[in-house]
PLY file of the C-alpha trace (Angstrom):
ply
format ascii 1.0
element vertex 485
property float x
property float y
property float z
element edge 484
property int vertex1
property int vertex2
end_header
-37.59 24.93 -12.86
-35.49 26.47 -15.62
-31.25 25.92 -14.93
-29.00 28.80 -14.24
-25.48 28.87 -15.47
-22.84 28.89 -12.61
-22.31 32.93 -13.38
-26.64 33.86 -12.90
-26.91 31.17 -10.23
-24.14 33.04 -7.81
-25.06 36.72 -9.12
-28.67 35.77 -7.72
-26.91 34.18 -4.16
-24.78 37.13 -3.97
-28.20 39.83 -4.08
-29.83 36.87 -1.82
-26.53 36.87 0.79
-26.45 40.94 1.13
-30.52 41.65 0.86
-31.05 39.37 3.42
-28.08 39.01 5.70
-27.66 35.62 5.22
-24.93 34.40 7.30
-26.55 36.86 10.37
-28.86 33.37 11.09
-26.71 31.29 13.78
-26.88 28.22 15.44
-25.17 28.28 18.69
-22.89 31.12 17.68
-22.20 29.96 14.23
-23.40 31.18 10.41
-25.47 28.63 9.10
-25.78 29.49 5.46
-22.47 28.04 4.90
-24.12 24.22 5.31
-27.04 24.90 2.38
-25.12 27.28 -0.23
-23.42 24.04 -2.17
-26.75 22.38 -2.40
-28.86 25.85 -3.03
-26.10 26.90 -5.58
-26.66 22.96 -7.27
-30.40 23.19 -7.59
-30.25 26.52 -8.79
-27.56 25.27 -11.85
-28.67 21.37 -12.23
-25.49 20.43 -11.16
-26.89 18.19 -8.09
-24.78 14.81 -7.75
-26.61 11.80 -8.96
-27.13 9.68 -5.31
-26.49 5.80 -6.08
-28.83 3.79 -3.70
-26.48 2.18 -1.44
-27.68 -0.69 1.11
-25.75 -1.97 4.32
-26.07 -5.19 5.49
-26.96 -5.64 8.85
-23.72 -7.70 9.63
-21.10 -4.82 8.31
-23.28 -2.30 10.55
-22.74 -4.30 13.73
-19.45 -4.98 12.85
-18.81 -1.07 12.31
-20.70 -0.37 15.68
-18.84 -2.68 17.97
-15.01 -1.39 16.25
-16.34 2.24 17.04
-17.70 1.48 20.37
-14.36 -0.42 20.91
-12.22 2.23 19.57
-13.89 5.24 21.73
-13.01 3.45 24.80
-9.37 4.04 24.20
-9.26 7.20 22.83
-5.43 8.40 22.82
-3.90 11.90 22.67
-2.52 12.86 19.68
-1.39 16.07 18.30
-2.46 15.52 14.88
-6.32 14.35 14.27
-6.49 13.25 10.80
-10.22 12.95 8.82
-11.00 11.48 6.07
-12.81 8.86 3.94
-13.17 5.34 3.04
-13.62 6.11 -0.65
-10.44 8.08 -0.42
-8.30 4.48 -0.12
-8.41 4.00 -3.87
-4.77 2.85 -4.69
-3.70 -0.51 -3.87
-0.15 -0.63 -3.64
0.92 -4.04 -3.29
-0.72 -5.69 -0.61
-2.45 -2.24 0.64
-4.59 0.20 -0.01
-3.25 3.81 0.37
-5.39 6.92 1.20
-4.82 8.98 -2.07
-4.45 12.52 -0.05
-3.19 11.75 2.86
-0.73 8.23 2.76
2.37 9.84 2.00
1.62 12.48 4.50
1.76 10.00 7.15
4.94 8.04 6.24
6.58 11.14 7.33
4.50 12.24 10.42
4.31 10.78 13.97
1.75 11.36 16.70
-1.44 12.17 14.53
-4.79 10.04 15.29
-6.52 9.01 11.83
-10.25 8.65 11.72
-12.54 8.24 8.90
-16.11 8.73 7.50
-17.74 5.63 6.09
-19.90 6.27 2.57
-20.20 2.80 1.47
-19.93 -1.00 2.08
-17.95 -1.10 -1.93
-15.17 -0.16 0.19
-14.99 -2.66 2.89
-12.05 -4.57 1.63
-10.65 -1.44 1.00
-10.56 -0.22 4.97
-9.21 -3.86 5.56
-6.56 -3.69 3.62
-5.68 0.11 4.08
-1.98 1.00 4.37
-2.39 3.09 6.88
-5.83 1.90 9.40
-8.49 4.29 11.01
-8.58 4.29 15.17
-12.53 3.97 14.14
-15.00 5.79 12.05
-17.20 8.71 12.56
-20.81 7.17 12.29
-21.66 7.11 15.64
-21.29 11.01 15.35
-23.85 11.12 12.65
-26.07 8.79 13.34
-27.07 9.72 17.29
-27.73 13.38 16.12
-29.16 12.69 13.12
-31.91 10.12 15.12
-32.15 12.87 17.78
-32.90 15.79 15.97
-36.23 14.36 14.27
-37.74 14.02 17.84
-35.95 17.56 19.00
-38.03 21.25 19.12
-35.24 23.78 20.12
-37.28 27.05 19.84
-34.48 29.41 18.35
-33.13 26.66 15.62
-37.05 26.35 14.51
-37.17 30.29 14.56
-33.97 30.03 11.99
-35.16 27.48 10.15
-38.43 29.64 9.63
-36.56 32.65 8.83
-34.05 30.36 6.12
-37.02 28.31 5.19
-38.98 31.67 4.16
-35.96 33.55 1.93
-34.98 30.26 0.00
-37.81 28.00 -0.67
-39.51 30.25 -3.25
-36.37 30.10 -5.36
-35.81 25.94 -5.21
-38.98 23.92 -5.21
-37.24 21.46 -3.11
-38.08 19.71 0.04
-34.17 20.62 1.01
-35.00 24.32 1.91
-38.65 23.98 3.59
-39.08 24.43 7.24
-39.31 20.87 8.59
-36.04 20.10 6.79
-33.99 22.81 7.75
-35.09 22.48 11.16
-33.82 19.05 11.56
-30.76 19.82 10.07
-29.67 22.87 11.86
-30.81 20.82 14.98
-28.58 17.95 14.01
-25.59 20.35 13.19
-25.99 21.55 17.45
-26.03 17.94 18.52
-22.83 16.99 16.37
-21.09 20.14 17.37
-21.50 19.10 20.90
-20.49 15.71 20.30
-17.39 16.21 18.21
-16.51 18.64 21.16
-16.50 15.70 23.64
-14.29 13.58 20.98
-11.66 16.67 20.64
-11.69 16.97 24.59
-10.21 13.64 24.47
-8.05 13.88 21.97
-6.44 17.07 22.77
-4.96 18.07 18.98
-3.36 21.36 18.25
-4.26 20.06 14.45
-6.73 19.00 12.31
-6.04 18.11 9.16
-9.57 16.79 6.49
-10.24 17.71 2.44
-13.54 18.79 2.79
-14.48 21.39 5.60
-18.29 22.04 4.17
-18.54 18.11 4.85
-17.79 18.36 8.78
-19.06 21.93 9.32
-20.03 20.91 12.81
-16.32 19.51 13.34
-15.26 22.85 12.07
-16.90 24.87 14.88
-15.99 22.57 17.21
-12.15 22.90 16.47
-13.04 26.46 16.46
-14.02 26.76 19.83
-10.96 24.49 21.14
-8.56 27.16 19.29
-7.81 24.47 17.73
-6.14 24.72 13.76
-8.67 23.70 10.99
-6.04 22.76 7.89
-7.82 22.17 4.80
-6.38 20.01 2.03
-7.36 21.08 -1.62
-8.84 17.76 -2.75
-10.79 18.50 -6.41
-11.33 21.19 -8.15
-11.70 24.87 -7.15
-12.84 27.51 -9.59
-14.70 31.32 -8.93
-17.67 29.95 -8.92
-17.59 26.80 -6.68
-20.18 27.01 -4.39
-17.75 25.99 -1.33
-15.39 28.91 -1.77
-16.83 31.49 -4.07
-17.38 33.63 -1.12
-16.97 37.39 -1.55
-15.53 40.72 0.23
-19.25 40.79 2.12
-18.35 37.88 3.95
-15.18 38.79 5.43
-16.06 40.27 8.49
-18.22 36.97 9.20
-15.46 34.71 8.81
-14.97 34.21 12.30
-17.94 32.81 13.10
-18.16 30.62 9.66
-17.23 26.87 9.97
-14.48 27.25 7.08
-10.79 25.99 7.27
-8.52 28.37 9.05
-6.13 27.22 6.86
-6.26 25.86 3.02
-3.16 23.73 1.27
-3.69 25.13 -2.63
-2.00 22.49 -5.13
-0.63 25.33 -7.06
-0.71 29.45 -8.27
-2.90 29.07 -10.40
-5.70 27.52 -8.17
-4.61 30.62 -5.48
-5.14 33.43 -8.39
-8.68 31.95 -8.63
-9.97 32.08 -5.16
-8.13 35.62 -4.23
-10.18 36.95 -7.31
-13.50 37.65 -5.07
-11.31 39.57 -1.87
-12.46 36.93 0.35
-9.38 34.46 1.10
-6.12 35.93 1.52
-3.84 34.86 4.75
-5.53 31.61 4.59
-4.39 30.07 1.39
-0.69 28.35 1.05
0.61 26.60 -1.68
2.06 23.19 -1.35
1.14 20.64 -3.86
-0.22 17.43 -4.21
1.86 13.99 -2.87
0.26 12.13 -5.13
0.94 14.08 -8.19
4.50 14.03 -7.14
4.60 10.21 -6.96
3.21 9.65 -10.44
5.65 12.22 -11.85
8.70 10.01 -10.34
7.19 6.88 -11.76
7.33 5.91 -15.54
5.02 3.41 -17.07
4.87 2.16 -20.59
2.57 3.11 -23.71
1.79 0.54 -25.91
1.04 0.79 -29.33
-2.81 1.38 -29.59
-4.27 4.61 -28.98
-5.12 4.95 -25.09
-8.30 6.81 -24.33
-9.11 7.36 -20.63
-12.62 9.18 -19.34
-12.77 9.51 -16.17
-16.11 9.77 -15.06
-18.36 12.78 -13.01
-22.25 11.48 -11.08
-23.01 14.44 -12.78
-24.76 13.15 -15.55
-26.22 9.28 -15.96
-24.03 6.72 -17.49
-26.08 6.89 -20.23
-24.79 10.07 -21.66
-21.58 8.60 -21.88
-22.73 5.49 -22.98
-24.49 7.38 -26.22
-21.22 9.64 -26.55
-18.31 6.40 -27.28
-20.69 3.97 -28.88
-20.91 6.68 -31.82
-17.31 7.57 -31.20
-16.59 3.83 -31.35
-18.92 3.13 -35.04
-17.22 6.40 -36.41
-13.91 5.07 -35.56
-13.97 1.71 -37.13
-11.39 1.03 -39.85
-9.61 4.52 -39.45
-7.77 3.40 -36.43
-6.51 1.30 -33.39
-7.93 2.01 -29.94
-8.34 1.34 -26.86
-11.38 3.48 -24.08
-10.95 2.96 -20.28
-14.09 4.28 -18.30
-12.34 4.93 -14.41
-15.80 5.67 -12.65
-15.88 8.33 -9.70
-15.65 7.24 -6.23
-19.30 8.05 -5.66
-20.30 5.27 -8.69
-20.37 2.09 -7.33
-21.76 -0.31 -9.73
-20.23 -0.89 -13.32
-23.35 -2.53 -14.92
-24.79 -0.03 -16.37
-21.69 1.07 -18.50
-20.68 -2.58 -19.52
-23.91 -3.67 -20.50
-23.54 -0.29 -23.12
-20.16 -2.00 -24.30
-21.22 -5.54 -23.97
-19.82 -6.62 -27.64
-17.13 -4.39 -27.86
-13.68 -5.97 -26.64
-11.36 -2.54 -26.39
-13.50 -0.83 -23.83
-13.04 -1.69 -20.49
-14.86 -0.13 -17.36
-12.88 0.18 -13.98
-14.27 1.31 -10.38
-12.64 3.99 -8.99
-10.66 1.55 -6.09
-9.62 -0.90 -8.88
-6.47 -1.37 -10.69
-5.15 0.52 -12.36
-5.33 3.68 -10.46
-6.53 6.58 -11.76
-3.24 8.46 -12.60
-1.75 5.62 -13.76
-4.30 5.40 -16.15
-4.08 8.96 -16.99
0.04 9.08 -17.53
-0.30 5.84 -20.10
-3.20 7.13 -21.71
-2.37 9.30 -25.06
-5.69 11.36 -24.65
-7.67 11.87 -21.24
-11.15 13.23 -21.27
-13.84 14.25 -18.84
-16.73 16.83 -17.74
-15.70 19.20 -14.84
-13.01 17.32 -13.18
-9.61 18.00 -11.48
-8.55 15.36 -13.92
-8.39 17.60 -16.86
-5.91 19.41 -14.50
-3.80 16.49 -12.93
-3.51 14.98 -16.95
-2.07 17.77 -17.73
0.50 17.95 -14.44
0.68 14.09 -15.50
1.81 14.98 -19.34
-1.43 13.70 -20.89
-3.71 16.02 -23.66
-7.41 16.59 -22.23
-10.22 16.93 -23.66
-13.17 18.15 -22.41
-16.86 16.77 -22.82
-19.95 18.95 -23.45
-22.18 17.42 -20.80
-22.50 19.55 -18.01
-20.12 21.85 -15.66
-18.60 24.01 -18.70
-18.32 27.21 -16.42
-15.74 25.51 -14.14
-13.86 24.76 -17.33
-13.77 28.83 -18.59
-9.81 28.98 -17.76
-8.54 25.73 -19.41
-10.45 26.86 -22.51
-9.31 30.41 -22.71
-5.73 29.60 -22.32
-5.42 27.09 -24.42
-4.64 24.16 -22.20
-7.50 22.20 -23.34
-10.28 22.23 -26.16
-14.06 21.37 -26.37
-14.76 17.90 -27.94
-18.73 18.97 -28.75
-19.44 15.58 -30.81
-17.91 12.11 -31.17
-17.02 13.41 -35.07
-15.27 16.43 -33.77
-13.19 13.58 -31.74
-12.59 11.55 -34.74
-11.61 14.81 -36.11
-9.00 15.86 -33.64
-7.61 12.17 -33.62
-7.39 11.45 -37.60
-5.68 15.24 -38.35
-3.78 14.99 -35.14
-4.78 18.78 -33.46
-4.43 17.30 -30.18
-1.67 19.36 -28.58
1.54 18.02 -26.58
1.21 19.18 -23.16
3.20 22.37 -22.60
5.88 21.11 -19.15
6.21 24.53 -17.93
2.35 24.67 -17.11
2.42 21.14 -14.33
4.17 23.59 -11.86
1.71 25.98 -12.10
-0.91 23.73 -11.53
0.77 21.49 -8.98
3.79 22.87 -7.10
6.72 20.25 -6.79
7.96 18.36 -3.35
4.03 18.40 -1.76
5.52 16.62 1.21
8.22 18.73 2.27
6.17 21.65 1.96
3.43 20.92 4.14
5.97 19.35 6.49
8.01 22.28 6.69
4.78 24.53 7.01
3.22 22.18 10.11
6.55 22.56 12.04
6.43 26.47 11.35
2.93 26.49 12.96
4.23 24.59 15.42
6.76 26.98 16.28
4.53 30.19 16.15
1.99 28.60 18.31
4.86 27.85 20.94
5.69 31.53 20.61
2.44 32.61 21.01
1.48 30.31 24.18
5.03 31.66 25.48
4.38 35.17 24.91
0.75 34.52 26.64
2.43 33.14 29.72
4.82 36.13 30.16
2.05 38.72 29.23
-0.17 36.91 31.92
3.32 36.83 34.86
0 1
1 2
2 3
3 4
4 5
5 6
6 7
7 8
8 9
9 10
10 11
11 12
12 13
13 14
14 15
15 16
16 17
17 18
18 19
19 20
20 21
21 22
22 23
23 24
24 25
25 26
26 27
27 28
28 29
29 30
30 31
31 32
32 33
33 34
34 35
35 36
36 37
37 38
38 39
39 40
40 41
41 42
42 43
43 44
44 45
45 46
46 47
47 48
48 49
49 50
50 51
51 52
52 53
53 54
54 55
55 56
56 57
57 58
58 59
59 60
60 61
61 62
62 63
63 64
64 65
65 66
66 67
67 68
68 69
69 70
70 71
71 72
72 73
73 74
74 75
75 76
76 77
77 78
78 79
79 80
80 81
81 82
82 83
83 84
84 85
85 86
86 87
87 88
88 89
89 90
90 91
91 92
92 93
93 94
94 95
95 96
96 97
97 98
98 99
99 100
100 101
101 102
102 103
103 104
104 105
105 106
106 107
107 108
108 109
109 110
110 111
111 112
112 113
113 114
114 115
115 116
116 117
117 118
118 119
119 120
120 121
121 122
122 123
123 124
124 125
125 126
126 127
127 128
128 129
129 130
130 131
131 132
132 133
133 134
134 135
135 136
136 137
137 138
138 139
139 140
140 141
141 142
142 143
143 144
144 145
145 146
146 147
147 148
148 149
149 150
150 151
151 152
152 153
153 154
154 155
155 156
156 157
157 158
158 159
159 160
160 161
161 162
162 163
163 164
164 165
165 166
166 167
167 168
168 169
169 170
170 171
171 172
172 173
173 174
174 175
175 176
176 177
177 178
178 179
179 180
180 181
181 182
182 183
183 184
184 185
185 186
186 187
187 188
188 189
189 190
190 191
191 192
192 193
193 194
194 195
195 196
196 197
197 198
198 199
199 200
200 201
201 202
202 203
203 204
204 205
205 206
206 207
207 208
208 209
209 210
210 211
211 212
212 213
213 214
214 215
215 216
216 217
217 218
218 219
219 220
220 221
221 222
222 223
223 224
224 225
225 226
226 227
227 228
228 229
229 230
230 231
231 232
232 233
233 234
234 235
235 236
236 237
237 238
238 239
239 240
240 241
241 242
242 243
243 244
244 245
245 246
246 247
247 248
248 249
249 250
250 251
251 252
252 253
253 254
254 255
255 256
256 257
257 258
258 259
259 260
260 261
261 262
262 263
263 264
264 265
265 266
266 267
267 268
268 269
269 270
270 271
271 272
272 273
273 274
274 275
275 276
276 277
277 278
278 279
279 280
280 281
281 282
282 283
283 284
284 285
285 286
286 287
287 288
288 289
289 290
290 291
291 292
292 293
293 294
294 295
295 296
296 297
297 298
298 299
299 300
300 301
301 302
302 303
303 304
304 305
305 306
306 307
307 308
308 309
309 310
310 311
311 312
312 313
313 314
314 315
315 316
316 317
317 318
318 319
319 320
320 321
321 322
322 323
323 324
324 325
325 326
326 327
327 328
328 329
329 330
330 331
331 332
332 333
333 334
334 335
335 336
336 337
337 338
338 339
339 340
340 341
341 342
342 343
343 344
344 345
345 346
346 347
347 348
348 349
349 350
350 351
351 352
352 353
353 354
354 355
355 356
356 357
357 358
358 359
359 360
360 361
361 362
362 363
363 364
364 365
365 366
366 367
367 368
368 369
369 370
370 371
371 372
372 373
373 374
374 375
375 376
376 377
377 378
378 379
379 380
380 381
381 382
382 383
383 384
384 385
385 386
386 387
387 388
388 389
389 390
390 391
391 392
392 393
393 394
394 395
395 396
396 397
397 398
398 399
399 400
400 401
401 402
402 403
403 404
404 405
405 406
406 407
407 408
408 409
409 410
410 411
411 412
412 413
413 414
414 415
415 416
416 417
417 418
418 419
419 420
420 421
421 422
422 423
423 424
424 425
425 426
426 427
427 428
428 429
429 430
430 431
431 432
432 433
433 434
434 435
435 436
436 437
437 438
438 439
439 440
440 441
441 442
442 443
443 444
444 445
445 446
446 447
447 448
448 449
449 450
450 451
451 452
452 453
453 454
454 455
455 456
456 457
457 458
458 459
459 460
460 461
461 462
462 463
463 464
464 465
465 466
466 467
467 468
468 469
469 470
470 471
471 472
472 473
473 474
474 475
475 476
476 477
477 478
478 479
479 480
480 481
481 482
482 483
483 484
């Protein structure tokens, strides 16, 4: 099928959403549109992540097993429950590895519970080493409802599936949106909802605090029903159009009953002007910053003499695209000038192969993994030019001090704003980068924009802003106790 651009591929979900009612289809009281627009939004705009074939050996799966089992038999109480990912522990710092979003968070927090989703086995050293450890991971709340829900027939999930099955399949010829598909999926979102109730019954937060709510939709609803506070923190990029958040005015009187963060910790104004541009998010968003941009402003590294060039990679295109990109770049440039390229892959990449075997004979490109040395933001602050596809790099390089560039491969929609203002430019062909290089029409990076982007003193903020929850909710359970007298 033919590719829509980000702009057609929502204008036709927005007719599809208010035609056919889309988030009236429930599972056990909840919308379940919300769990299929980012991959129906995708396949409509060939955007689709690239899946890396990942095996686990039999001996890291028992191990995992027996520290989860181990784990859930001492479940403690903690105010805080804390969710997130193995591939987020990409810095090593020192001895450790820290969890990029959430690390400096927890230096300054106490009673908070920190579990974690596992993606791959790449990052086993990783969760050994981590700064700050998981009580245990999540799998055992996937895997049970995912085995369960290919032998399960609930009659009104197959009826929704049906009715899903029969608005979306004749737009994506995809085995995603047919009936047999959805039904196991919506089936496996009741089973995890129940079971993530039974883990929050034990744990008792007031709090939960992940990056991606569209990941743990079932989580969500869970929470929900607990009354307890979903916290959201921004972790990539956000623009109208993302499939996760580009929700409009239609929606609003749904919200309640849509597994979506009650609350969402913006980086900066500028990220908050985008998603209050379709009337759906208001009293939800609050800006705070990022930690980690905050750290890497304090710190100073030193440039060397060669010209730095860091890409930072997206599994939205193959390696090869890249690959044919710098080896022309790297001919053209011969004899005209010094440089050095850095490929940092993307967490989801987890083999280099393919990109050294491109650079084989060439000494001044190296190729890192995303939870190698150097980090990605230290690469970005030494580099003197940073380029990418659709990234939240373009935007942290700039917070960082760093020109960006951005490449023509894919993803130019989520791009529109740091084109029109000026912040960055389109680098269409490796002789258009030669070009910008050799007459030197890469801009400096304007200072008074990094604030914008990325508020200062993350940690603080969202310190100050859990302890004013904390005090309304105490107001509110007081006022309930008097009302009730």
């Amino acid at each position: 099928m033919n590719t829509l651009s980000a702009f057609d591929a929502h204008q036709l979900v927005y007719d599809l959403e208010e035609k056919n009612n889309l988030l009236q289809f429930k599972v056990d009281g909840w919308c379940i549109w919300p769990l299929l627009r980012w991959d129906f939004i995708a396949t409509l705009t060939g955007q689709k992540i690239i899946p890396e074939k990942v095996k686990w050996p039999a001996s890291y799966l028992a191990q995992i097993i027996f520290d989860d089992l181990r784990g859930l038999t001492r479940i403690p109480k903690a105010k805080t429950l804390i969710v997130t990912k193995d591939l987020n522990l990409r810095e090593l710092d020192g001895e450790t590895f820290r969890d990029i979003f959430f690390d400096e968070l927890l230096d300054q927090m106490d009673n908070y519970l920190k579990v974690e989703t596992l993606h791959a086995p790449t990052f086993f050293p990783s969760r050994r080493k981590a700064h700050i450890k998981s009580k245990f991971s999540l799998t055992l709340f996937r895997k049970i409802p995912a085995l369960l829900a290919a032998w399960l027939n609930l009659g009104d999930i197959a009826d929704t599936a049906k009715s899903m099955s029969h608005i979306l399949a004749p737009y994506v010829d995809e085995e995603r949106f047919k009936f047999t598909r959805l039904k196991c999926e919506f089936t496996q979102f009741y089973l995890s909802k129940h079971l993530f109730g039974w883990l929050l019954d034990r744990i008792h937060p007031k709090v939960i605090m992940l990056v991606n709510t569209h990941g743990y939709a079932s989580l969500a609803a869970a929470a929900k029903e607990r009354n307890i506070q979903l916290i959201e923190l921004q972790h990539g990029i956000v623009f109208k159009y993302h499939p996760c958040y580009s929700w409009t005015s239609f929606a609003r009187h749904h919200k309640r009953a849509m597994p979506i963060p009650d609350i969402f910790l913006l980086y900066g104004e500028f990220w908050k002007d985008v998603l209050t541009e379709n009337r759906f998010w208001d009293e939800e968003l609050y800006i705070v910053g990022s930690p980690r941009i905050d750290r890497f402003r304090s710190e100073a590294f030193p440039k060397g003499n060669l010209l730095k060039l860091v890409v930072t990679t997206q599994p939205l295109v193959y390696p090869s695209v890249y690959c044919d990109f710098f080896q022309k770049f790297i001919k053209l440039a011969e004899g005209k000038f010094d440089f050095e390229i850095t490929f940092k892959l993307h967490m989801r990449e987890m083999n280099k192969d393919a990109y050294q075997q491109c650079f084989i004979d060439v000494p001044n490109v190296k190729v890192v993994l995303n939870n190698e040395n150097p980090s990605t933001f230290e690469l970005i602050k030494t580099a003197d030019l940073h380029l990418s596809i659709t990234s939240t790099c373009h935007y942290e390089a700039l917070a960082l001090g760093t020109p960006t560039l951005i490449l023509p491969f894919k993803g130019l929609d989520a791009m529109a704003p740091l084109l029109e203002n000026g912040y960055s430019a389109l680098c269409e062909s490796p002789e258009k980068l030669i070009d910008l290089i050799t007459k030197q029409q890469i801009r400096p990076v304007d200072p008074q924009i990094s604030a914008y982007f990325f508020k200062p003193k993350a940690v603080e903020n969202i310190l100050n802003l859990l302890s004013s929850l904390d005090s309304e909710r105490d107001h509110n359970g007081n006022q309930t106790t008097q009302d009730s007298m």
